[in-house]
PDB file of N, CA, C and O in Angstrom:
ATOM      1  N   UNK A   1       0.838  -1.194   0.000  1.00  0.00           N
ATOM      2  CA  UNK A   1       0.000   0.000   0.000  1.00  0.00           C
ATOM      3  C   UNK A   1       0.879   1.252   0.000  1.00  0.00           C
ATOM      4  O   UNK A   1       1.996   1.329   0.510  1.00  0.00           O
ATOM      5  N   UNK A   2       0.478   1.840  -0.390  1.00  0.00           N
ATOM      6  CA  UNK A   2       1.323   3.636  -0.994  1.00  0.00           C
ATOM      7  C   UNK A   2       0.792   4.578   0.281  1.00  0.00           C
ATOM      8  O   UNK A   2      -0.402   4.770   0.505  1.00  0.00           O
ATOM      9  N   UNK A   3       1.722   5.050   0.957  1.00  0.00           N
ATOM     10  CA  UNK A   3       1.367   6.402   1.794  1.00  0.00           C
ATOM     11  C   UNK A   3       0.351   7.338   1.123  1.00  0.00           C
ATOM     12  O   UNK A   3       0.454   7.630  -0.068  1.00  0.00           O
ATOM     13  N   UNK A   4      -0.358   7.673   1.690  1.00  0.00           N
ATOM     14  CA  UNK A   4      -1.187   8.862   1.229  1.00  0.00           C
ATOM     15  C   UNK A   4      -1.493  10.091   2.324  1.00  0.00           C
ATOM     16  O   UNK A   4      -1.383   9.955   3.543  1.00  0.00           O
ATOM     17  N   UNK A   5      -1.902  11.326   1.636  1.00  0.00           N
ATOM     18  CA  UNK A   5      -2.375  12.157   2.623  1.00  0.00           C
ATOM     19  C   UNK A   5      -3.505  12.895   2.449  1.00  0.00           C
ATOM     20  O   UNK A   5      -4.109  12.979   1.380  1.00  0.00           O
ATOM     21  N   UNK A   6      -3.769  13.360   3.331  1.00  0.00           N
ATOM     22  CA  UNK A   6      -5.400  14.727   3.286  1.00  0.00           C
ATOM     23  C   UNK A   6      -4.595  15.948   3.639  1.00  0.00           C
ATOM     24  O   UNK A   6      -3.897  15.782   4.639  1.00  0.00           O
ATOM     25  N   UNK A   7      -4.507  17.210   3.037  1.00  0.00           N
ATOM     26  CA  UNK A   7      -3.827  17.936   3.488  1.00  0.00           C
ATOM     27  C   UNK A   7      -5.078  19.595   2.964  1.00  0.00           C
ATOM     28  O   UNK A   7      -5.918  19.849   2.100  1.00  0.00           O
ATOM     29  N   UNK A   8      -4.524  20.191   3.990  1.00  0.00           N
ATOM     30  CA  UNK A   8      -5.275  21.712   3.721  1.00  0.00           C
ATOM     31  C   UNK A   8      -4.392  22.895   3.867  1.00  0.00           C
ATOM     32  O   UNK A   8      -3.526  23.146   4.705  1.00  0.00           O
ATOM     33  N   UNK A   9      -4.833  23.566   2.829  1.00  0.00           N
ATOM     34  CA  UNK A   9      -3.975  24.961   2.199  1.00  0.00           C
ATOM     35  C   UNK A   9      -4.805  25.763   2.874  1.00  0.00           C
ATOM     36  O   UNK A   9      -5.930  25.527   3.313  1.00  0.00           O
ATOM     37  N   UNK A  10      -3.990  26.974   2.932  1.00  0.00           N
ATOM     38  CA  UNK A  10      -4.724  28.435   2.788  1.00  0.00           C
ATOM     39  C   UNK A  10      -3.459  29.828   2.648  1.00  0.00           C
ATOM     40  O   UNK A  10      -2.231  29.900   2.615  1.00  0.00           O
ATOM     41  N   UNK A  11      -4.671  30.831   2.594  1.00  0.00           N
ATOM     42  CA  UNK A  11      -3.930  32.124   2.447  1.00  0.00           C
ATOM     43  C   UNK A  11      -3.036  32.451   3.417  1.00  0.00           C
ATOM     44  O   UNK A  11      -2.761  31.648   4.308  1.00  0.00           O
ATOM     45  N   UNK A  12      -2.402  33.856   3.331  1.00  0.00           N
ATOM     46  CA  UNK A  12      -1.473  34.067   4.493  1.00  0.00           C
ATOM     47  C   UNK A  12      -2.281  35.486   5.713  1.00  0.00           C
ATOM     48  O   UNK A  12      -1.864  36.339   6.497  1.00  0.00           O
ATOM     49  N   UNK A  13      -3.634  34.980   5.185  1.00  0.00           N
ATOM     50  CA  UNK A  13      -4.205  35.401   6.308  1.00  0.00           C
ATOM     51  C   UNK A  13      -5.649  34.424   6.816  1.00  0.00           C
ATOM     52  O   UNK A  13      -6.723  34.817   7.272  1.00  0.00           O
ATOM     53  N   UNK A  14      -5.248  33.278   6.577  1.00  0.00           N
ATOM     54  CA  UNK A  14      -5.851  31.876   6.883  1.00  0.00           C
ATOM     55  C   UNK A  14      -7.583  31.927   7.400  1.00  0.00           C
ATOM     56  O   UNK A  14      -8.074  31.592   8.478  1.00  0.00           O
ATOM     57  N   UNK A  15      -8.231  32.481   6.167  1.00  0.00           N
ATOM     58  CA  UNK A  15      -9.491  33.063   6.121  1.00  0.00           C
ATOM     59  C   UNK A  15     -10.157  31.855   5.062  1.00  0.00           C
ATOM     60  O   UNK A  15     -11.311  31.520   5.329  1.00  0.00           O
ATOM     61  N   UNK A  16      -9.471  31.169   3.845  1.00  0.00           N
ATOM     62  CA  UNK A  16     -10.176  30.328   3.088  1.00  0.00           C
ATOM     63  C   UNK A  16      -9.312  28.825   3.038  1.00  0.00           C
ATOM     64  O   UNK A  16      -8.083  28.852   3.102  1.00  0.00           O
ATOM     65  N   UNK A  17      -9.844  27.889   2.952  1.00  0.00           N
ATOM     66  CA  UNK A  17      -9.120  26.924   3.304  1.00  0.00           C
ATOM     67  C   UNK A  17      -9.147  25.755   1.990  1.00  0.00           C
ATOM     68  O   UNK A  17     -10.266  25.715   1.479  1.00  0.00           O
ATOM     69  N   UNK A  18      -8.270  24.924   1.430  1.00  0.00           N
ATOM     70  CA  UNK A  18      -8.345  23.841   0.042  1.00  0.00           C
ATOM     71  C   UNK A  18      -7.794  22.714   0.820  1.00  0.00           C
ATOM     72  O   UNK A  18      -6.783  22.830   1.513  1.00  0.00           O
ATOM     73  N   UNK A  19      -8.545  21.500   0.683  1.00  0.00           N
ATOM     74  CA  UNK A  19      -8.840  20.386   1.165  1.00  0.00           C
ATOM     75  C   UNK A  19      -8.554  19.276   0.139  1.00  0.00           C
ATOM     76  O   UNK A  19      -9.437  18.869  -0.616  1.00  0.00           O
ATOM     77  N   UNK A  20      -7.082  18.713   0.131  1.00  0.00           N
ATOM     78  CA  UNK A  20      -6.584  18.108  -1.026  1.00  0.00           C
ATOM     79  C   UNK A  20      -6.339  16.452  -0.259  1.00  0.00           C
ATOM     80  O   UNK A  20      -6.443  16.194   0.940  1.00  0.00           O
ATOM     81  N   UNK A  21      -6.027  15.593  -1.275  1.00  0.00           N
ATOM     82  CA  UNK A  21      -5.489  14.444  -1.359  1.00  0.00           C
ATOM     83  C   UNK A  21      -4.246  13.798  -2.072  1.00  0.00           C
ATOM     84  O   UNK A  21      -4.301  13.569  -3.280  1.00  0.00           O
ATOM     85  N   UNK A  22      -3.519  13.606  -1.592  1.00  0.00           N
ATOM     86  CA  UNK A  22      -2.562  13.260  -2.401  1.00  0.00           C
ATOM     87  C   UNK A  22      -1.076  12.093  -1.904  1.00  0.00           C
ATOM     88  O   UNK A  22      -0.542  12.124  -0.795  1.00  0.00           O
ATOM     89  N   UNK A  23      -0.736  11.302  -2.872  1.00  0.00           N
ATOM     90  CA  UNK A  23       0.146  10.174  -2.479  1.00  0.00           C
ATOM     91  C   UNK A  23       1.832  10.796  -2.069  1.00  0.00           C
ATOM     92  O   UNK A  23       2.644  10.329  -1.270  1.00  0.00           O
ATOM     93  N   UNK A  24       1.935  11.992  -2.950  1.00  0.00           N
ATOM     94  CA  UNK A  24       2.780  12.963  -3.140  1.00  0.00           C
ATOM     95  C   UNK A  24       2.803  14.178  -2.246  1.00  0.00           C
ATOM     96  O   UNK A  24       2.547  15.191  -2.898  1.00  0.00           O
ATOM     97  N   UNK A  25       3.059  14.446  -0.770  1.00  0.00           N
ATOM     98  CA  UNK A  25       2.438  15.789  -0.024  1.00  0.00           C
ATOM     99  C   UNK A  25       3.356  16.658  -0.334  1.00  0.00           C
ATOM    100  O   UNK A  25       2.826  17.751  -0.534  1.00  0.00           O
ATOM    101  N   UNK A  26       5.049  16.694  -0.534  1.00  0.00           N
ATOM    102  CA  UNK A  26       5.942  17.388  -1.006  1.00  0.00           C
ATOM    103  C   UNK A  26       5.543  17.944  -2.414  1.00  0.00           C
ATOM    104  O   UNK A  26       5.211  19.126  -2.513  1.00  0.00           O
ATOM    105  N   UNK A  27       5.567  17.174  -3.433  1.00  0.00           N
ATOM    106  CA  UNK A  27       5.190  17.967  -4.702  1.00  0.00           C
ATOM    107  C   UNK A  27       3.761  18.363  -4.958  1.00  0.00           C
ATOM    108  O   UNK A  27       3.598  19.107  -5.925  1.00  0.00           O
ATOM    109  N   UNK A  28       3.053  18.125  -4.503  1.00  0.00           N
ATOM    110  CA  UNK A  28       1.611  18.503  -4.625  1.00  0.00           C
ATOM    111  C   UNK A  28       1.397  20.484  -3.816  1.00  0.00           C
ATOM    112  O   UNK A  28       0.610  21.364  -4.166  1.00  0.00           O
ATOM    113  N   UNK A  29       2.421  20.505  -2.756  1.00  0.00           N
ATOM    114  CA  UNK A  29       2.839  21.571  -2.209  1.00  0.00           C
ATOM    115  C   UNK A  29       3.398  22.843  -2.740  1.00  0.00           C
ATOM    116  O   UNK A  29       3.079  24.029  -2.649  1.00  0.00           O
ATOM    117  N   UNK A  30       4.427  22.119  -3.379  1.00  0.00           N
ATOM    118  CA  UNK A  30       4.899  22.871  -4.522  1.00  0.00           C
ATOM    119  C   UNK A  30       4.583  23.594  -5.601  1.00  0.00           C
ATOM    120  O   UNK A  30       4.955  24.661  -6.090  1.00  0.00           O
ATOM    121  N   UNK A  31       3.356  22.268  -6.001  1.00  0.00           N
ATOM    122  CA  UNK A  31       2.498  22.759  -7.038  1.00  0.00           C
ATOM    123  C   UNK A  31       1.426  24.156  -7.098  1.00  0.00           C
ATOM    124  O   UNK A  31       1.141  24.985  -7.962  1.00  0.00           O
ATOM    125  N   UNK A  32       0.828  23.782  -4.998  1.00  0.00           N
ATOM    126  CA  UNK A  32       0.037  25.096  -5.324  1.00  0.00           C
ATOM    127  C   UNK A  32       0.445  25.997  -4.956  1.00  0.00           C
ATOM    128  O   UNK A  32      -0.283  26.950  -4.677  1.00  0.00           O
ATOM    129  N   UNK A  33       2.383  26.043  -4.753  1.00  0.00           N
ATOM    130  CA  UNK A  33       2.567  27.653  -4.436  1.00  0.00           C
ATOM    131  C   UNK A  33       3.500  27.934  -6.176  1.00  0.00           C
ATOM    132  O   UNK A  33       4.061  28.981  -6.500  1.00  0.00           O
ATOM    133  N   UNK A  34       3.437  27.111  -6.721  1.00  0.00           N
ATOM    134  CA  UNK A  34       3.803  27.692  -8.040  1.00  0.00           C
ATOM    135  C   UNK A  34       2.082  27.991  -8.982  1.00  0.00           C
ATOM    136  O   UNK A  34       2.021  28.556 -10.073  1.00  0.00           O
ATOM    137  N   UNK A  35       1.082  27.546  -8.350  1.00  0.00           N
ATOM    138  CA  UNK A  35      -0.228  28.244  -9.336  1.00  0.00           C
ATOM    139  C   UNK A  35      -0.924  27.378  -9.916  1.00  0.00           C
ATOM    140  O   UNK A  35      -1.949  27.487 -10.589  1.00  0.00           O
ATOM    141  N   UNK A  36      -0.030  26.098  -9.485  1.00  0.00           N
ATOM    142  CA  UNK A  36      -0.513  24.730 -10.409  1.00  0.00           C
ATOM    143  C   UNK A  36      -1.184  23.498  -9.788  1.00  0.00           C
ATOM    144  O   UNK A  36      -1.302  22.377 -10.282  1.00  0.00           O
ATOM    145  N   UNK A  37      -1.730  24.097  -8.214  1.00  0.00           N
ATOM    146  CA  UNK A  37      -2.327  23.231  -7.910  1.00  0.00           C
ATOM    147  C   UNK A  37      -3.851  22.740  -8.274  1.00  0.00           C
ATOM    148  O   UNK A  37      -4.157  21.556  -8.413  1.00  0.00           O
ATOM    149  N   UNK A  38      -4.710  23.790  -8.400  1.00  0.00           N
ATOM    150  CA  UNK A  38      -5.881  23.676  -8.686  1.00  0.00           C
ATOM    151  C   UNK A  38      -6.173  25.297  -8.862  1.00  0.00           C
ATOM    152  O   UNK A  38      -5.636  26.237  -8.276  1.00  0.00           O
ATOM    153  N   UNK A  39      -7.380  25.298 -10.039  1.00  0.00           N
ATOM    154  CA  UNK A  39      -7.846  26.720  -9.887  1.00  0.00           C
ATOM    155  C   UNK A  39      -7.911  27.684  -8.824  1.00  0.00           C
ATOM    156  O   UNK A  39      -7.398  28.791  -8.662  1.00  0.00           O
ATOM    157  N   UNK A  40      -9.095  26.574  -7.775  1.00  0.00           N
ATOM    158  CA  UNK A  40      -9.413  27.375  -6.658  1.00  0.00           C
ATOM    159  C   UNK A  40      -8.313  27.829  -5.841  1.00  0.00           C
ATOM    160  O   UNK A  40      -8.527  28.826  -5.152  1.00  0.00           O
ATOM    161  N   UNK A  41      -6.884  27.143  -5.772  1.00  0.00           N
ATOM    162  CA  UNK A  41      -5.904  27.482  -4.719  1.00  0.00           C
ATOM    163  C   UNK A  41      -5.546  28.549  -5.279  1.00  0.00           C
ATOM    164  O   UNK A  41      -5.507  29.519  -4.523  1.00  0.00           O
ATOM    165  N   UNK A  42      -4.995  28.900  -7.364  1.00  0.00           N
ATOM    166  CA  UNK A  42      -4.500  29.933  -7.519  1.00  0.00           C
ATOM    167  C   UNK A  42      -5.395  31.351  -7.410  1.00  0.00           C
ATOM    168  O   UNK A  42      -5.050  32.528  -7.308  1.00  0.00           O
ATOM    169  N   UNK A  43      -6.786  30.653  -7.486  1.00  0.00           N
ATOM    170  CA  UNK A  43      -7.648  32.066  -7.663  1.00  0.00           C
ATOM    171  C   UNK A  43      -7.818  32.766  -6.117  1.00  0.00           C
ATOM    172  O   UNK A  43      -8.487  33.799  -6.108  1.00  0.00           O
ATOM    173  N   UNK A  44      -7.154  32.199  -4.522  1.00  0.00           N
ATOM    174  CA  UNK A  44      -7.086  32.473  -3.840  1.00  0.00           C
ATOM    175  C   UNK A  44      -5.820  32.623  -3.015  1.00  0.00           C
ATOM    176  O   UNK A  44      -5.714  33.025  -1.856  1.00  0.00           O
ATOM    177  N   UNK A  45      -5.137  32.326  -3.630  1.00  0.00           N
ATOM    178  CA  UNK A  45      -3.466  32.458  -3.640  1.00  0.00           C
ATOM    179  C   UNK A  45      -3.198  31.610  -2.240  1.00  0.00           C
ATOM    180  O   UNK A  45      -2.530  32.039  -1.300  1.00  0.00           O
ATOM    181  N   UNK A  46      -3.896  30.238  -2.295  1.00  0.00           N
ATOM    182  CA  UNK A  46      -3.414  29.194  -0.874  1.00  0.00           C
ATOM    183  C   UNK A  46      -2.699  28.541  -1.084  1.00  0.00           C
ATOM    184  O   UNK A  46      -2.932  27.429  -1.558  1.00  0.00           O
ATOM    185  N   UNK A  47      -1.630  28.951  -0.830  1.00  0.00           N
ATOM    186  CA  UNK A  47      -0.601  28.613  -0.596  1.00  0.00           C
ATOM    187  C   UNK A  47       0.245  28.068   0.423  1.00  0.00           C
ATOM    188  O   UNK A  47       1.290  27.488   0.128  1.00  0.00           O
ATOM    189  N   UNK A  48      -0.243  28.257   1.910  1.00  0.00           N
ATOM    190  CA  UNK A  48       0.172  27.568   2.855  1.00  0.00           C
ATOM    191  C   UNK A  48      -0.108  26.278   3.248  1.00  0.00           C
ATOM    192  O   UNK A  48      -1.120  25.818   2.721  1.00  0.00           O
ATOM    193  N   UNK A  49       0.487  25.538   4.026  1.00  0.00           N
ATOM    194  CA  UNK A  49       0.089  23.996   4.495  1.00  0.00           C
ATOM    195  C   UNK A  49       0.276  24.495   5.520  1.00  0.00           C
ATOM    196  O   UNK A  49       1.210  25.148   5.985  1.00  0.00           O
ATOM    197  N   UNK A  50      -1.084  24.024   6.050  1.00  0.00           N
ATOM    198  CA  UNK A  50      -1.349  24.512   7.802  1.00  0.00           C
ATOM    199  C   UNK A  50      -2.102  23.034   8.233  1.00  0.00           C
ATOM    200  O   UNK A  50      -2.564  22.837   9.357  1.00  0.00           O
ATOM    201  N   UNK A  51      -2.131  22.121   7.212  1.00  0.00           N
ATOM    202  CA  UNK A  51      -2.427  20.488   8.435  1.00  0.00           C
ATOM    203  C   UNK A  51      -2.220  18.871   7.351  1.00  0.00           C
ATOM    204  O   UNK A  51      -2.937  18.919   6.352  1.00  0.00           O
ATOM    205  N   UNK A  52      -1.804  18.233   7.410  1.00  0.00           N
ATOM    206  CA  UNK A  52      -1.593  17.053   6.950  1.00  0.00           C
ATOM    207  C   UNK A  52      -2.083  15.600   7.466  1.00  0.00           C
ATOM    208  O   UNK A  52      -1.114  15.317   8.171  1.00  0.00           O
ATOM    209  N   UNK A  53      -2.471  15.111   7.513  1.00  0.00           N
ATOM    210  CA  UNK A  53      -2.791  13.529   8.059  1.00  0.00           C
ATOM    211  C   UNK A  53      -1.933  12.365   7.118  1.00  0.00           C
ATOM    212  O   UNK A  53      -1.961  12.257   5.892  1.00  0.00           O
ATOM    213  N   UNK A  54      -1.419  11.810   7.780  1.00  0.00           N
ATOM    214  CA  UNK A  54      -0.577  10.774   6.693  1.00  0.00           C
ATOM    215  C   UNK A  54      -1.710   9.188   6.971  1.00  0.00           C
ATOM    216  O   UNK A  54      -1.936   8.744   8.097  1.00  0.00           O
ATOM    217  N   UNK A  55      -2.214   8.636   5.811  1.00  0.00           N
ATOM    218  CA  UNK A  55      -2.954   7.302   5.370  1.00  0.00           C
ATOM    219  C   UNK A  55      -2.585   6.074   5.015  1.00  0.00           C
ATOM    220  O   UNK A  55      -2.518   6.080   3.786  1.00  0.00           O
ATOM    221  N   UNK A  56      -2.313   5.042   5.424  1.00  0.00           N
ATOM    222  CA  UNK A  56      -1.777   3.879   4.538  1.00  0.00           C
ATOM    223  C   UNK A  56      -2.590   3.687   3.437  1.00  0.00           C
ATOM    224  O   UNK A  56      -1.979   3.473   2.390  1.00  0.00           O
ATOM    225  N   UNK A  57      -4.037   3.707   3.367  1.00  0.00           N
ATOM    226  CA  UNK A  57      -5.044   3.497   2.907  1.00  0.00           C
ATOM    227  C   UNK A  57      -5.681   4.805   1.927  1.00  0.00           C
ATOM    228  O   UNK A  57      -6.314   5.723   2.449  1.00  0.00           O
ATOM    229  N   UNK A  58      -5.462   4.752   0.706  1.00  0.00           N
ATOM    230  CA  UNK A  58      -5.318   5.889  -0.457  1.00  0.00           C
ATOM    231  C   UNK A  58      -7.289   6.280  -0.340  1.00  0.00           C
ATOM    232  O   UNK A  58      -7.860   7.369  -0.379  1.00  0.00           O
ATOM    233  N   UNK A  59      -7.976   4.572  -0.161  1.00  0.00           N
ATOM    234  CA  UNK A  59      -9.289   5.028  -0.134  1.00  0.00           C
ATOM    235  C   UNK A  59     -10.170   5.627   1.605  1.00  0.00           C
ATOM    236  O   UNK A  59     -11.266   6.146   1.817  1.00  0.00           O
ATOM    237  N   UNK A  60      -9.217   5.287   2.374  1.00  0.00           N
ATOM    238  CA  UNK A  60      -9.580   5.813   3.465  1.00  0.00           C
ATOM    239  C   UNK A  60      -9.315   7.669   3.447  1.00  0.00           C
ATOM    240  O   UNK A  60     -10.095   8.449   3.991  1.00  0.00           O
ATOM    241  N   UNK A  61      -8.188   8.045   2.780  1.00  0.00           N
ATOM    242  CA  UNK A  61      -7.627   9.355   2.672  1.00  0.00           C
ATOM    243  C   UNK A  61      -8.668  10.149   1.922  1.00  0.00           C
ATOM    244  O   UNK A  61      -8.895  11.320   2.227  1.00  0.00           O
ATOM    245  N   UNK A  62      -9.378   9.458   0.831  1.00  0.00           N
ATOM    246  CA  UNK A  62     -10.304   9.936  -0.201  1.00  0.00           C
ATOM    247  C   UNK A  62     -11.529  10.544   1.245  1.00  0.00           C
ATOM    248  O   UNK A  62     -11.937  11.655   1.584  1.00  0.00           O
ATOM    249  N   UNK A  63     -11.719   9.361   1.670  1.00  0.00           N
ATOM    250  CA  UNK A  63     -13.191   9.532   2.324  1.00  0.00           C
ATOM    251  C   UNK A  63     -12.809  10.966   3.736  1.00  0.00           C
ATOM    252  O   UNK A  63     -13.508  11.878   4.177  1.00  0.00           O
ATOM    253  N   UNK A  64     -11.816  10.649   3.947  1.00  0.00           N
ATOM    254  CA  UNK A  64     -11.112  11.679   5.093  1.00  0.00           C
ATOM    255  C   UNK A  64     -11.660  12.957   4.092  1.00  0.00           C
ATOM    256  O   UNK A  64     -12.330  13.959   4.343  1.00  0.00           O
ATOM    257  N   UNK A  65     -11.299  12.646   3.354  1.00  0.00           N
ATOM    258  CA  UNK A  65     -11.026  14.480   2.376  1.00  0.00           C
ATOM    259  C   UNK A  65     -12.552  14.947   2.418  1.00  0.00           C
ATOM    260  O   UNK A  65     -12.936  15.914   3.077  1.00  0.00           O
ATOM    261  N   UNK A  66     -13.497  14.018   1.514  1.00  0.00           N
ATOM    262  CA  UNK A  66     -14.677  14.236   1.222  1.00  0.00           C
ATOM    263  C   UNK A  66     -15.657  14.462   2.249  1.00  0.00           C
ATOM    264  O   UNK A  66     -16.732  14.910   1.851  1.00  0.00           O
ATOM    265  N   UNK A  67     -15.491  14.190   3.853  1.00  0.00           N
ATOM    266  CA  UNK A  67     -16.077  14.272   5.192  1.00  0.00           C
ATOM    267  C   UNK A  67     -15.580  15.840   5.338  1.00  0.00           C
ATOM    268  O   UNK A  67     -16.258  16.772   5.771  1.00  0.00           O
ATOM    269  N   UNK A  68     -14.160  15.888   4.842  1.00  0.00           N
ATOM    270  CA  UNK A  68     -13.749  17.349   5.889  1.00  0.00           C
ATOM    271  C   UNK A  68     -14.490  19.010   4.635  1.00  0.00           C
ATOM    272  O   UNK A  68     -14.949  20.141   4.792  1.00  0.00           O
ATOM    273  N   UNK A  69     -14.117  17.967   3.404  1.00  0.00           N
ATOM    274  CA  UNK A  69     -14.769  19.374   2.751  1.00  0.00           C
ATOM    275  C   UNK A  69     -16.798  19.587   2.715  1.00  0.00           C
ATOM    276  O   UNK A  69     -17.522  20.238   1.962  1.00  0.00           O
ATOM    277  N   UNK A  70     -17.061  18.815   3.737  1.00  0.00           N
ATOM    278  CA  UNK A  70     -18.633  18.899   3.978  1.00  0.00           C
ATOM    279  C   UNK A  70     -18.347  19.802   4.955  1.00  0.00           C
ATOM    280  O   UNK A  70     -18.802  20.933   4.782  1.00  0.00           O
ATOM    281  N   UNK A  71     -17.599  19.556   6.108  1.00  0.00           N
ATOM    282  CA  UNK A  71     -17.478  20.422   7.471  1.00  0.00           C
ATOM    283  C   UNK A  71     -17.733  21.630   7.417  1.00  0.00           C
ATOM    284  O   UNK A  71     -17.134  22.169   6.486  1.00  0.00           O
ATOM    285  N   UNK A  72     -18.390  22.337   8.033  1.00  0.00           N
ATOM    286  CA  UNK A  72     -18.440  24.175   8.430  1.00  0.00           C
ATOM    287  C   UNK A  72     -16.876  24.479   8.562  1.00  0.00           C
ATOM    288  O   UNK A  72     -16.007  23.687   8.927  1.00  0.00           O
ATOM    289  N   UNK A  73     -16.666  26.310   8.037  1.00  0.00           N
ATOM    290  CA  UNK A  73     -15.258  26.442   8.290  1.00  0.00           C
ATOM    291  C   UNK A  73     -14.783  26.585   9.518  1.00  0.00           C
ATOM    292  O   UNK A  73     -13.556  26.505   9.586  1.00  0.00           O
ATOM    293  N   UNK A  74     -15.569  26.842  10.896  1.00  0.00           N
ATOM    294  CA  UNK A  74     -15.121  26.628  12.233  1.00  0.00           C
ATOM    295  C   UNK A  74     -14.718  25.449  12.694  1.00  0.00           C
ATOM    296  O   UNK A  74     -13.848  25.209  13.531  1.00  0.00           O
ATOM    297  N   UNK A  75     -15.550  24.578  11.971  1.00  0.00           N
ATOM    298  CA  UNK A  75     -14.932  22.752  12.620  1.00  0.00           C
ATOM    299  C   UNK A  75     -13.353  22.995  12.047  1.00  0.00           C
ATOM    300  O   UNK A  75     -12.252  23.031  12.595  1.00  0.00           O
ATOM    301  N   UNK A  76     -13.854  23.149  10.585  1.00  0.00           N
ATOM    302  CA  UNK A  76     -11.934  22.750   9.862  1.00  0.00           C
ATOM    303  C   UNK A  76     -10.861  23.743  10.306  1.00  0.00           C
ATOM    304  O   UNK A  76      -9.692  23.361  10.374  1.00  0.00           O
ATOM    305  N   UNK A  77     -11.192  24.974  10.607  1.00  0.00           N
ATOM    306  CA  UNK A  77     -10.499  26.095  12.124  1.00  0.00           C
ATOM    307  C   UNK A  77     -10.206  24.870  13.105  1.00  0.00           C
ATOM    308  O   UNK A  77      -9.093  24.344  13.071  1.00  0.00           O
ATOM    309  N   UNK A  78     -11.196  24.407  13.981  1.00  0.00           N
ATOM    310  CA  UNK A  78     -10.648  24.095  14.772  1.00  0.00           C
ATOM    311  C   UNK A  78      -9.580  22.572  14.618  1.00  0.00           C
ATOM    312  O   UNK A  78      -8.698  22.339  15.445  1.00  0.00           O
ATOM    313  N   UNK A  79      -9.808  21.838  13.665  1.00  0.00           N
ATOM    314  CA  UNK A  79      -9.787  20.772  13.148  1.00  0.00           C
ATOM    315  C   UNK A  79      -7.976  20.964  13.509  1.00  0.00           C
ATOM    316  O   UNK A  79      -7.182  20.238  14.108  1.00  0.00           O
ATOM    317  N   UNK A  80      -7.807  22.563  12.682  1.00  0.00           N
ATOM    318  CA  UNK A  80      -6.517  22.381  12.305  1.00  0.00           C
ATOM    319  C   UNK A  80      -5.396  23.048  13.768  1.00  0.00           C
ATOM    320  O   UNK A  80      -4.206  22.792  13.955  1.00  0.00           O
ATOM    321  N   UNK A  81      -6.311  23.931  14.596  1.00  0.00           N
ATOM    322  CA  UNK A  81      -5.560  23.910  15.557  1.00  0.00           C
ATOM    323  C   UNK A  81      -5.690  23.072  16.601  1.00  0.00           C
ATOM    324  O   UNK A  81      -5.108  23.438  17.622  1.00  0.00           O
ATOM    325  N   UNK A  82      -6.322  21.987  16.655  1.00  0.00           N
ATOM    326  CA  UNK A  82      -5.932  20.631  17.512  1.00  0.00           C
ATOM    327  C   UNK A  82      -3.997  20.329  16.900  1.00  0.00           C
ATOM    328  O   UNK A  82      -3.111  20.174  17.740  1.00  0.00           O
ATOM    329  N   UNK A  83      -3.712  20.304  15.432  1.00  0.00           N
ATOM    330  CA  UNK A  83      -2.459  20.123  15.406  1.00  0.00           C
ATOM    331  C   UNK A  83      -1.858  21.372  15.725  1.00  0.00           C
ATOM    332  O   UNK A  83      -1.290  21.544  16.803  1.00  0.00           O
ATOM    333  N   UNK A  84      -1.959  22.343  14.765  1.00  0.00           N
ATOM    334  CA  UNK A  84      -1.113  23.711  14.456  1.00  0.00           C
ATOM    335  C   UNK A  84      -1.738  24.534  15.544  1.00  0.00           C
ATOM    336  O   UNK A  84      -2.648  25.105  14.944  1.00  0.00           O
ATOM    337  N   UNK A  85      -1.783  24.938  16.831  1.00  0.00           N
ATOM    338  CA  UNK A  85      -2.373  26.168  17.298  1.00  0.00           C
ATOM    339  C   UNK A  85      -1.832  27.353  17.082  1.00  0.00           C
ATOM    340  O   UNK A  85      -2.238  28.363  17.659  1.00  0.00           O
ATOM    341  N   UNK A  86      -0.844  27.350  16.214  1.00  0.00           N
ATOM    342  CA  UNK A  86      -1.014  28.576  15.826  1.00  0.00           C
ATOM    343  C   UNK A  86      -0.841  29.217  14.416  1.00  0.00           C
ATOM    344  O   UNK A  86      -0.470  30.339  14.075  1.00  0.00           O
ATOM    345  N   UNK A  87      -1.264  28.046  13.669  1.00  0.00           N
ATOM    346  CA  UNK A  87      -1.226  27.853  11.918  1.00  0.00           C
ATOM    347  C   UNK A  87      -0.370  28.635  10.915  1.00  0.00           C
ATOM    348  O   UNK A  87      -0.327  29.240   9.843  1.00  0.00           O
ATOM    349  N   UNK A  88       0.431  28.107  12.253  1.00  0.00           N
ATOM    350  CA  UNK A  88       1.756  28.427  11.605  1.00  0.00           C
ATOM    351  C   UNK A  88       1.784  27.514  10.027  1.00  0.00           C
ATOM    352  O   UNK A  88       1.189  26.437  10.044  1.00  0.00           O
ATOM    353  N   UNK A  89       2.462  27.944   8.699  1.00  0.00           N
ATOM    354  CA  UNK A  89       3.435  27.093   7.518  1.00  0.00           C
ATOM    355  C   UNK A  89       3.843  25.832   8.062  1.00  0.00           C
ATOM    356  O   UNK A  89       4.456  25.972   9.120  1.00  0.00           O
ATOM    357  N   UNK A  90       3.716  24.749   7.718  1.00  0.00           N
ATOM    358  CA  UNK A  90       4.093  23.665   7.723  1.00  0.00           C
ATOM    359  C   UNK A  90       5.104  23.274   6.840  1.00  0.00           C
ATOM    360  O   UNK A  90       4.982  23.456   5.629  1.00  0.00           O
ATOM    361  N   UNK A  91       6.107  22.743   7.346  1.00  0.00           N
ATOM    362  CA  UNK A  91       7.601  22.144   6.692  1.00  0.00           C
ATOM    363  C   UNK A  91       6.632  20.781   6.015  1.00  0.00           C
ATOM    364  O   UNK A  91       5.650  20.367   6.631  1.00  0.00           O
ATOM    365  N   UNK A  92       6.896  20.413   5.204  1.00  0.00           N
ATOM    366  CA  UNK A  92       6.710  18.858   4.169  1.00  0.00           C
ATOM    367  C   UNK A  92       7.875  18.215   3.875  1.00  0.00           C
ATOM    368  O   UNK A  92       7.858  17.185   3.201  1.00  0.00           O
TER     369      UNK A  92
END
């Protein structure tokens, strides 16, 4: 089984948040601070990694993703300072 992750972006004033999946968390990172991650990240310039979950299970990571982008943005606020309290940039 292939590592996978759920990971969430945002701005650098951590007001909108992008709720990704990916086997790759280093280059997928990369991608949306060069513009190339997805529309929505460049049309909001999210660019930070402020939370990650690492998956053995690529279809468990899917369902992680698809639960968190239902969530209100206060759950996924708080979601992310259970790890980051202070959402801070995340190293990958």
């Amino acid at each position: 089984m292939q590592q996978s992750f759920v990971y969430i972006m945002t701005n650098k004033y951590r007001t909108t948040f992008y709720i990704g999946v990916t086997s790759d968390l280093s280059r997928r990172v990369i991608e949306h601070k060069l513009g190339e991650g997805s529309k929505f990240t460049k049309k909001y310039n999210l660019t930070d990694l402020v939370y990650f979950k690492t998956f053995l299970d690529i279809n468990q990571a899917i369902a992680r993703e698809k639960q968190l982008k239902n969530w209100r943005h206060d759950w996924k606020l708080n979601l992310i300072k259970e790890h980051n309290p202070s959402l801070e940039t995340l190293d990958y």
